[in-house]
N, C-alpha and C positions, 0 to 999 in steps of 0.2 A: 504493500500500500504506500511504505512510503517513496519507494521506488519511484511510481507511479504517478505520485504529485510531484515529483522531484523534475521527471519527464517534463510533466504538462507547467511545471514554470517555466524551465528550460526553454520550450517550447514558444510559448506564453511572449518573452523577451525578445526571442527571435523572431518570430512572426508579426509582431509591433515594432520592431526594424526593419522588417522587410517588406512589409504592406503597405508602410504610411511614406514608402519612396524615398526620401531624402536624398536626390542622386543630384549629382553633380560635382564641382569643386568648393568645397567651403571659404567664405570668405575670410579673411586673416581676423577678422574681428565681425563682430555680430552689429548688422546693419543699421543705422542710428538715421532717424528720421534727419534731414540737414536742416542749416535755418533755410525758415523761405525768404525768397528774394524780397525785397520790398517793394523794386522796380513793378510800374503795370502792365499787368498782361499785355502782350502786342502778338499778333499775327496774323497771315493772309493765306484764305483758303484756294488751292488750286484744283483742279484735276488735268488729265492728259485725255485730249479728247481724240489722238491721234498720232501717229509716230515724231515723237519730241516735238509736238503738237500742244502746247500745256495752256491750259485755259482759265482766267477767275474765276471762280465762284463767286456769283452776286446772292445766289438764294439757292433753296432746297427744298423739299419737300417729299413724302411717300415715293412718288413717281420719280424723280431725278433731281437735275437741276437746273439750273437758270445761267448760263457764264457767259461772259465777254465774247464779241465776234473776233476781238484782235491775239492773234497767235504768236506764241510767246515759247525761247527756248529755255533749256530746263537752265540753264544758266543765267538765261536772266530772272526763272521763277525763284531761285535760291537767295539772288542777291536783291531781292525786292526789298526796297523801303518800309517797313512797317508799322512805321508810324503820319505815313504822307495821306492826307486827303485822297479819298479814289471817288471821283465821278464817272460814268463808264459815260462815252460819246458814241454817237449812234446807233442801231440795232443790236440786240441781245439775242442770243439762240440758247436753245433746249437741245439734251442729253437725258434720255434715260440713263437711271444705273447700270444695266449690261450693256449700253456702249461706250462706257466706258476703260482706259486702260488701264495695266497698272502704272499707281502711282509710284514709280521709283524712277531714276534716273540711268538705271541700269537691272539686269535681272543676275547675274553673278555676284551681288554685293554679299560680300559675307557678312553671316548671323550668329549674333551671340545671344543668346536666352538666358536669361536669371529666373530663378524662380524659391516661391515663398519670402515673397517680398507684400504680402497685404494681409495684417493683423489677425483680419476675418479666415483667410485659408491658412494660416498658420494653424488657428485653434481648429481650424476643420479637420484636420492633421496630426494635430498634436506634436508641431514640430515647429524651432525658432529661427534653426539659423540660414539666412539666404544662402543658394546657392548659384552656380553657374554654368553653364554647358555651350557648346558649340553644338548650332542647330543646321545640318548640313542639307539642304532640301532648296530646290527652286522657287521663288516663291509664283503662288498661282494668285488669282482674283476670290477674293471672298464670295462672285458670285456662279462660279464655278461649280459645277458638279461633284458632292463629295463620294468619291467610288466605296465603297463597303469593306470593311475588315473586320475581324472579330477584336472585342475590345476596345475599339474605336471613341476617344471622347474629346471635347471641347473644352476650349479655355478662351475666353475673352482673355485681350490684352489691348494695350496700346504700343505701338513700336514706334521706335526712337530712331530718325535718321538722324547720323554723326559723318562729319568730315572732318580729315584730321587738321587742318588750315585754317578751321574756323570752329572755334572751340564755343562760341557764344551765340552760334544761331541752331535749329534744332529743327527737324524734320518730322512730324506726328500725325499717326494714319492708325488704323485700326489693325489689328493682327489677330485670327483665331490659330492658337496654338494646338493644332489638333495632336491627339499623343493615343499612340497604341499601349495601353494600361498593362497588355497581357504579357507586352515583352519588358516594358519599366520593371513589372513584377519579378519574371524569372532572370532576367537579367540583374539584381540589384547585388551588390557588391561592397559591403561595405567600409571597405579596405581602399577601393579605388570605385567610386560610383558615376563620374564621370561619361566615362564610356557608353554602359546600358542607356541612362538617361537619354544622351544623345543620340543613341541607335532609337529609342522607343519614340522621338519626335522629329527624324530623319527622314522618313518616308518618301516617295514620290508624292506631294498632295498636303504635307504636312504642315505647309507654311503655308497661310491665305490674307492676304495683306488686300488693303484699301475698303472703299474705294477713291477715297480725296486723300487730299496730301494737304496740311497748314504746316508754313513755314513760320515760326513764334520764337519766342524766347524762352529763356528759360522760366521763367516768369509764368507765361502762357501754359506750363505742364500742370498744374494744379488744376486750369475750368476745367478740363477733357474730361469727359465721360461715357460710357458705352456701355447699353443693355442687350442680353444676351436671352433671345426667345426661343424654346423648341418647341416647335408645332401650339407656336401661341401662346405656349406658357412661360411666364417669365421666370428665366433659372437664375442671371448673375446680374448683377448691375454691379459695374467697377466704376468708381471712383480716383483718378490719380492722384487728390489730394490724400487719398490715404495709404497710399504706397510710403513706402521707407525708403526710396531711392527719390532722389531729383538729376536733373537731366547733369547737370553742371559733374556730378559724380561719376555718373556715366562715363561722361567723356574723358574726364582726364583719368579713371582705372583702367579703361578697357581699347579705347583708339591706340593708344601707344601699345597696346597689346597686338594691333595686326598694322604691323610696319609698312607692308607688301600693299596694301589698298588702300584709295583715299577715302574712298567711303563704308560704313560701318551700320548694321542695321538691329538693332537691340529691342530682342522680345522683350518687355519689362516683368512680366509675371501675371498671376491671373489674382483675383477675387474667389471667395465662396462659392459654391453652387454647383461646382464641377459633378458628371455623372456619378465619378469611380466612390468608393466607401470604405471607411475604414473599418473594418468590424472590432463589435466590444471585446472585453474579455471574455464574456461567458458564450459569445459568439465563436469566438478563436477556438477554445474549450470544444464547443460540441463539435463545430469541424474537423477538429484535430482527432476526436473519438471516431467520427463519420468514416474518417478516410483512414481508419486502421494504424494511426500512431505515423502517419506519411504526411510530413509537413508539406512536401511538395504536392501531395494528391490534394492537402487542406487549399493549399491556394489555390489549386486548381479550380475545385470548386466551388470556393469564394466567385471568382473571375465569375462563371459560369453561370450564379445567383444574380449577378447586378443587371441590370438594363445597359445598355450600351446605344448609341447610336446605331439605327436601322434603315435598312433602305425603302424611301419613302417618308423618311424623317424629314423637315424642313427645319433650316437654323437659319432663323434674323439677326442681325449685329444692328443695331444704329446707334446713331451720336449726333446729337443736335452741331456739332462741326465738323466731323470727321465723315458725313455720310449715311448711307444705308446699304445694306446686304443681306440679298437670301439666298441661301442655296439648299438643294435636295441632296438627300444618299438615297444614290443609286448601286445597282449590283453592278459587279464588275468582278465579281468572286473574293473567298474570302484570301489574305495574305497571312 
């Protein structure tokens, strides 16, 4: 008997390591909210209405948006003024959402993802310290098709464009973090957790960014906000005033981290609400009974219990600045 309990704490410890993720590279020190700027918000919303085709954003709305007829390159979208008067002169044109492109200045930018950086999924997790990973993945359009895998979950985020030349202007667009939970799971290492994490959010599909781009300050990272609906129901609203990172930090830990590129594109982390679950203790307990004293068969069949993203699922992203996005899972078989 006591053998037995001895197991199931054993047990018990390891499986609340291993389930609740914590992958990636730990930061040298435990993330501290920074001060806020005092400076006022400024920024200017664009999107690409067509190859380095980059256009204002005068308004929005459910159906698309409203932007400037005058076409503009992504270089001069960067170095906009953002604090100048804009009156727009003559005609306005319309854009639906899916015609639009992505908003980046290139599709090879490399991505860095943080994660457990917002108060609320830390306690959803039971875990404190931020972490980091390289997210190796193309990024696609948030209104794109999500193809089917088993395990399949979402993360609302905001993504941070960085250049290393210009440490004080800031790129901000929407990002769903999509993450294959089942390989995070067996993959989890936690010796070296880096790796797994980054394999479990690599995917072909796994990056979906846009669909606007605001060029802001630093300043400007606190209004962003972005609700996250599946099939209607609202699961996350994130908040970047309550992240524990600010852009300013970003930049100067992580840009001089990729010498090789000028531009830098940073998942910042998600909010509450995520599908995946962490089970209780006496949850752990009966699984670990269930599947015969076989921690691995227990995750398994955790994995197996939860809901996951389905094909015929629809996920909304909007952000009174950053846009709107829907898209469906579709079969395409599982991976």
């Amino acid at each position: 008997m006591l053998h037995c309990k001895a197991l199931l704490l054993v047990w018990s410890a390891w499986w609340a390591a291993a389930t609740l993720l914590p992958a990636g590279c730990t930061l040298p020190e435990r993330t501290a909210r920074q001060p806020e700027d005092e400076t006022p918000p400024a920024m200017v919303v664009f999107c690409q209405a067509g190859d380095n085709d980059w256009r204002r954003v005068l308004d929005q709305d459910a159906s698309g948006v409203q932007i400037t007829r005058e076409s503009l390159t992504f270089a001069q979208v960067w170095m906009v003024d953002l604090h100048a008067e804009f009156t727009p002169h003559g005609p306005v044109e319309r854009r639906t959402w899916n015609e639009l492109l992505l908003p980046l200045p290139a599709k090879d930018i490399p991505c860095l993802g943080y994660a457990l950086t917002y108060p609320s999924h830390q306690r959803e997790v039971s875990l404190e310290d931020s972490v980091t990973f390289p997210k190796e993945a193309v990024p696609q359009s948030t209104q794109q098709d999500i193809v089917y895998r088993d395990h399949l979950d979402y993360e609302a985020e905001i993504g941070v464009l960085l250049h290393r030349n210009d440490p004080d202007r800031f790129g901000y667009l929407i990002v769903n973090d999509l993450t294959d939970r089942g390989i995070q799971v067996r993959t989890f290492d936690p010796d070296n957790m880096a790796p797994g994490f980054a394999l479990a959010k690599s995917f072909e599909g796994a990056l979906r960014v846009g669909p606007l781009l605001a060029i802001g300050n630093a300043a400007a990272w606190k209004t962003f906000a972005v609700d996250l609906y599946l099939n209607g129901e609202l699961r996350q609203q994130l908040r970047a005033s309550e992240c524990l990172l600010q852009p300013e930090a970003m930049a100067e830990q992580r840009v001089a981290a990729h010498a090789g590129a000028p531009w830098l594109l940073v998942s910042t982390g998600t909010t509450e609400g995520v599908l995946f679950e962490v089970p209780n203790l006496w949850e752990k307990i009966e699984y670990f009974l269930r599947a015969g004293f076989s921690m691995k068969q227990a995750q398994e069949d955790w994995l197996a219990h939860l809901r996951f993203l389905q094909p015929g699922d629809e996920l909304t992203l909007q952000s009174p600045a950053l846009g709107r996005a829907s898209a469906r899972g579709v079969t395409g078989g599982a991976r």
